[in-house]
C-alpha positions in Angstrom: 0.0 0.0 0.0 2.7 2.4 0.7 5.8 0.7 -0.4 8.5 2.3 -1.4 9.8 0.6 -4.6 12.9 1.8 -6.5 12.4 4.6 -8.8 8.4 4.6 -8.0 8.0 7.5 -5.3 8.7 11.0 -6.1 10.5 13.4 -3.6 7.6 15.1 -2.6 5.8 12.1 -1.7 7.6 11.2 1.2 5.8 13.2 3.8 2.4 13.0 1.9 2.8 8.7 2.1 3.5 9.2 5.8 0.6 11.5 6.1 -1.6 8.9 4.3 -0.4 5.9 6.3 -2.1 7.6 9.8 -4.9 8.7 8.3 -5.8 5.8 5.9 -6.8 3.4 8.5 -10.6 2.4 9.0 -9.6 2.0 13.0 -7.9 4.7 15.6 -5.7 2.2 16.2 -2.2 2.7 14.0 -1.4 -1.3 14.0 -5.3 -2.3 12.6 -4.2 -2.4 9.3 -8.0 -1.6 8.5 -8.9 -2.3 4.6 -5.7 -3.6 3.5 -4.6 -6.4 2.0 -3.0 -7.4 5.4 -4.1 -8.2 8.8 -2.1 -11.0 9.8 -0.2 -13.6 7.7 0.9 -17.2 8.1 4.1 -16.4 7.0 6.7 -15.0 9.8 8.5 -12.2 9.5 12.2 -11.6 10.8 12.9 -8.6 12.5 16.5 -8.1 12.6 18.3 -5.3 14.3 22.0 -4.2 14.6 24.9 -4.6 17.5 23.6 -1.5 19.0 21.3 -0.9 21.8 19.1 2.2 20.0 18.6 -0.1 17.0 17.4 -3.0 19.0 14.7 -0.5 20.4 13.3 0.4 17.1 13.9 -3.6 15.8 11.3 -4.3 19.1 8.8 -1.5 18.7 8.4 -2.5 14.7 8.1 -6.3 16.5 5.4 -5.6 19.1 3.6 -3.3 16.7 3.4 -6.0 13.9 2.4 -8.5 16.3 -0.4 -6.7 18.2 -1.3 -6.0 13.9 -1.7 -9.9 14.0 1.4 -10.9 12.0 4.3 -13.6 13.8 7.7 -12.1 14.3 10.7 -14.2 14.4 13.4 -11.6 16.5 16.8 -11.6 15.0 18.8 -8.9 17.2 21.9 -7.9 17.7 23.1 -9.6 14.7 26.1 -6.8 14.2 27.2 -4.3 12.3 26.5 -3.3 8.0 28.8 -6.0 6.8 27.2 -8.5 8.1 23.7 -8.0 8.2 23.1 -6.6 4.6 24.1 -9.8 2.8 20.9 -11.6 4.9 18.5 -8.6 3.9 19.5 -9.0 0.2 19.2 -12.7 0.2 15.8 -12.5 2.0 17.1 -14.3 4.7 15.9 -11.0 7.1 12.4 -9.2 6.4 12.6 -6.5 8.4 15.3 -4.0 9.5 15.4 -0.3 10.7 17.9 1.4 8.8 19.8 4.9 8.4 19.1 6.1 5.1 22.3 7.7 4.5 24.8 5.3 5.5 23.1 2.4 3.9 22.8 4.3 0.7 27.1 4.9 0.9 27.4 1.2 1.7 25.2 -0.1 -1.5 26.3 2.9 -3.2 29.7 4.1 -2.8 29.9 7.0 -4.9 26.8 7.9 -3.4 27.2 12.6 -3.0 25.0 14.1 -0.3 21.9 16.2 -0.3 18.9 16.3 1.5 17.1 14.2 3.4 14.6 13.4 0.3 17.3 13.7 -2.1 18.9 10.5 -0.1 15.5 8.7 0.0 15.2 8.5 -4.0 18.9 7.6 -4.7 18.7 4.9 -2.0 15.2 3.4 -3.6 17.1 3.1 -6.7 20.0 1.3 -5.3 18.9 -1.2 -3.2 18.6 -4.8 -4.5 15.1 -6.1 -6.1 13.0 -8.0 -3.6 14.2 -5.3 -1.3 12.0 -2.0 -0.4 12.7 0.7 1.8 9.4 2.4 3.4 9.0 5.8 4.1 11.4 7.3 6.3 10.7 8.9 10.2 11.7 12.6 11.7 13.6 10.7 13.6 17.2 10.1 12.7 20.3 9.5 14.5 23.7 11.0 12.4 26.8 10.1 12.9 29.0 12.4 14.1 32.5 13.2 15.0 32.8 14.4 18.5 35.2 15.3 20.8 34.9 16.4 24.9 33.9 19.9 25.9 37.3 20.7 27.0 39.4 19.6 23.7 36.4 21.7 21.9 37.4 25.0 23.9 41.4 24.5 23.7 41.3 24.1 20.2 38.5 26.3 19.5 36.6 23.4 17.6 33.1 23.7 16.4 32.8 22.2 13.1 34.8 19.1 11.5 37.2 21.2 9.4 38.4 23.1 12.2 40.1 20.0 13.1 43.4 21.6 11.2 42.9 23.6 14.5 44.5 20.8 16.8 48.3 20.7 17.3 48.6 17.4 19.0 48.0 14.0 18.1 44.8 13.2 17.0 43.5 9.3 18.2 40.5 8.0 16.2 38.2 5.4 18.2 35.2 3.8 16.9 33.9 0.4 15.3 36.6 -0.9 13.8 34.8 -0.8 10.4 35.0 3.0 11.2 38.9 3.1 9.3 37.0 2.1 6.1 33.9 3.9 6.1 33.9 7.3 3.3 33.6 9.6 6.1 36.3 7.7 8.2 40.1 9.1 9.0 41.2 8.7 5.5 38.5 11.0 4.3 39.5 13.7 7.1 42.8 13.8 5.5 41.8 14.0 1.6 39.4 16.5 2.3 40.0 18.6 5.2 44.2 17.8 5.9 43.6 16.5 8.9 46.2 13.5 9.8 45.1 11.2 12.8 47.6 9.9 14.7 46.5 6.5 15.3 43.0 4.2 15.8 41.5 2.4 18.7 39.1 0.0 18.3 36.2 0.1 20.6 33.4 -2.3 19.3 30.3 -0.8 21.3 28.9 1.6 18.1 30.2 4.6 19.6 28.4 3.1 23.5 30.0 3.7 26.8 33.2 2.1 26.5 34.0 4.5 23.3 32.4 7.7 25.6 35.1 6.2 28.8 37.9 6.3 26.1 37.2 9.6 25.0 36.3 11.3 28.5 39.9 9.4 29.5 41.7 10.6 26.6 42.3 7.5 25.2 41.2 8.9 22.5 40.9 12.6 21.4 37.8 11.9 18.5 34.9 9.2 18.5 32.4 8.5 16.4 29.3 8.1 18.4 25.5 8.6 16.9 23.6 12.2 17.6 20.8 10.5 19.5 23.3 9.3 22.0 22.3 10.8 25.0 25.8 9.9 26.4 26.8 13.1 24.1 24.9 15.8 26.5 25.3 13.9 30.0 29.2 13.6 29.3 29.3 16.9 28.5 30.8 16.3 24.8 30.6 18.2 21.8 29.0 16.7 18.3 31.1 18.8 15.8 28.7 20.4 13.0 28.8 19.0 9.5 27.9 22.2 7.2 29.8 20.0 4.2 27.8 17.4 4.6 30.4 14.7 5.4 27.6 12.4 7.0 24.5 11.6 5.2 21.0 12.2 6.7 20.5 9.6 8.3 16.5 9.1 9.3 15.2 6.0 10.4 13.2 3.8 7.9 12.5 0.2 7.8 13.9 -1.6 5.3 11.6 -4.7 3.9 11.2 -7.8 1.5 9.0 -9.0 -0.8 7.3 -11.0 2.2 6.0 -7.8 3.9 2.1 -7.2 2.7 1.0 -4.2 2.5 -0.8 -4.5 5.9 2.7 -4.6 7.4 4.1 -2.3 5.4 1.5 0.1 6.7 2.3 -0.6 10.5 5.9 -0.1 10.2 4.7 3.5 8.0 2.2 4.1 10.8 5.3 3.8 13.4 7.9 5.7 11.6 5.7 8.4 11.0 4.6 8.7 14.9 8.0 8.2 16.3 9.9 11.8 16.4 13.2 12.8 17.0 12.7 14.1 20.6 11.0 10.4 21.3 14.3 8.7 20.1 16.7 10.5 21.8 14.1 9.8 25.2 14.0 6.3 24.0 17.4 6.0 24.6 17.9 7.5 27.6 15.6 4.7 29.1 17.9 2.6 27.8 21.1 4.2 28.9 20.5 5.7 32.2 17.1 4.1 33.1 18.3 0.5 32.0 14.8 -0.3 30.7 15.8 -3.3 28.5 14.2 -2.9 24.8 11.0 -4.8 25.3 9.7 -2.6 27.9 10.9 0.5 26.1 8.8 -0.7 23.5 6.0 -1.4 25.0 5.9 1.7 27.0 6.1 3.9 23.5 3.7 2.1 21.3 1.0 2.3 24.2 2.1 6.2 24.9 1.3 6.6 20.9 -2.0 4.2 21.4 -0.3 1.3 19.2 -2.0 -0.8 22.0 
């Protein structure tokens, strides 16, 4: 009903199928996939998610909202990081998987430019693999960044990623170690802003606690840690700005096969479009500081947004 199949949704329709999706439904509740063609399936659906607590969230609120929409979920979490996952989306393998639209259109895409959030939305329909859709994406989004604590900000007078060339001592890199490959990574601060790293730490937590210890420690002087974090504001670190548009908009949208019906397709619409960026960021600070594991996160949100 409102999939978004390569090549077949213009720009301006992206806020429009969102609208449509909420409004569309013969029920006030958002999972009642109403008139559709859906309402429940024999078939089960795998909902994956990544190696990273804020993903899992989203992977369980698309779970509980498709089940209380009468469909059976098979939970595939914390299954790790791009590299691994995409291959079991294109194979079909996985049904379901909130993504970034950004950085999944640079990994399918490497010469992918930048531009705006709908700009992002139309080159990645066109690049993902057929059998695969990607739905219509959420406020919500949670860019990487580069960011650095409070302190090295004000000695260095930093405040956006070029004035990196600012910094006069050695520069230590930490982050996922696919971080040294990724178009944005160190390499890329070299080519196009001059900026030489001195070295890279490996800290396999997505940018979590353990990289925020290393760089509150100085372990390292530059992470890579997601702007939803709320580790950024309660460890009083600074997300350098991006006016270049090194990162990619990166909203949330679920990313779907061929097994998804339109009645599914409609929840996980229905969610995106009622989950906003202030709800994210709150969402994981239940996780973080509250340590409200994801199922109860998810549960509390979808009956907060009368998903229930």
């Amino acid at each position: 009903m409102f999939t978004a199949h390569k090549g077949r949704l213009a720009i301006g329709a992206v806020a429009v199928g969102a609208v449509l999706a909420l409004s569309g439904c013969s029920s006030s509740n958002p999972v009642d996939p109403g008139t559709s063609s859906g309402g429940g399936s024999e078939t089960t659906l795998v909902v994956g998610s990544q190696a990273y607590y804020s993903n899992e969230i989203v992977a369980e609120i698309y779970s509980q909202a498709l089940e209380a929409g009468g469909y059976t979920v098979d939970r595939q979490f914390q299954i790790g990081q791009r590299e691994i996952y995409l291959p079991e989306i294109e194979s079909g393998a996985i049904d379901v998987f909130p993504e970034y639209i950004g950085s999944l259109l640079q990994a399918l895409d490497s010469t992918a430019t930048g531009g705006t959030e709908d700009e992002v939305y139309t080159a990645l329909q066109a690049a993902v693999p057929d059998g695969v859709s990607v739905l219509t994406p959420s406020a919500a989004s949670d860019q990487n960044s580069w960011t650095v604590t409070k302190a090295f900000a004000e000695k260095y007078n930093l405040t956006d990623i070029a004035s990196l060339a600012n910094v006069t001592e050695p520069i230590n890199v930490g982050g996922n170690s696919e971080l040294e490959t990724r178009p944005y990574g160190p390499s890329t601060l070299k080519s196009k802003y001059g900026i030489t790293t001195a070295g890279f730490t490996a800290v396999e937590d997505s940018g979590g606690p353990l990289t925020v210890k290393a760089l509150v420690d100085g372990d390292i002087q530059l992470a890579n840690i997601y702007t939803a974090d709320p580790n950024i504001a309660s460890n009083d670190l600074v997300a350098l700005t991006d006016p270049d548009g090194l990162f990619l908009p990166d909203n949330i949208a679920a990313v779907v096969s061929a097994k998804v019906d339109s009645g599914a397709q409609e929840i996980l619409n229905n969610v995106d479009a009622a989950l906003t960026q202030e709800d994210f960021v709150g969402l994981n600070a239940e996780s973080v500081n509250d340590q409200k594991s994801s199922a109860v996160i998810a549960t509390e949100w979808l009956k907060a947004n009368n998903f229930d």
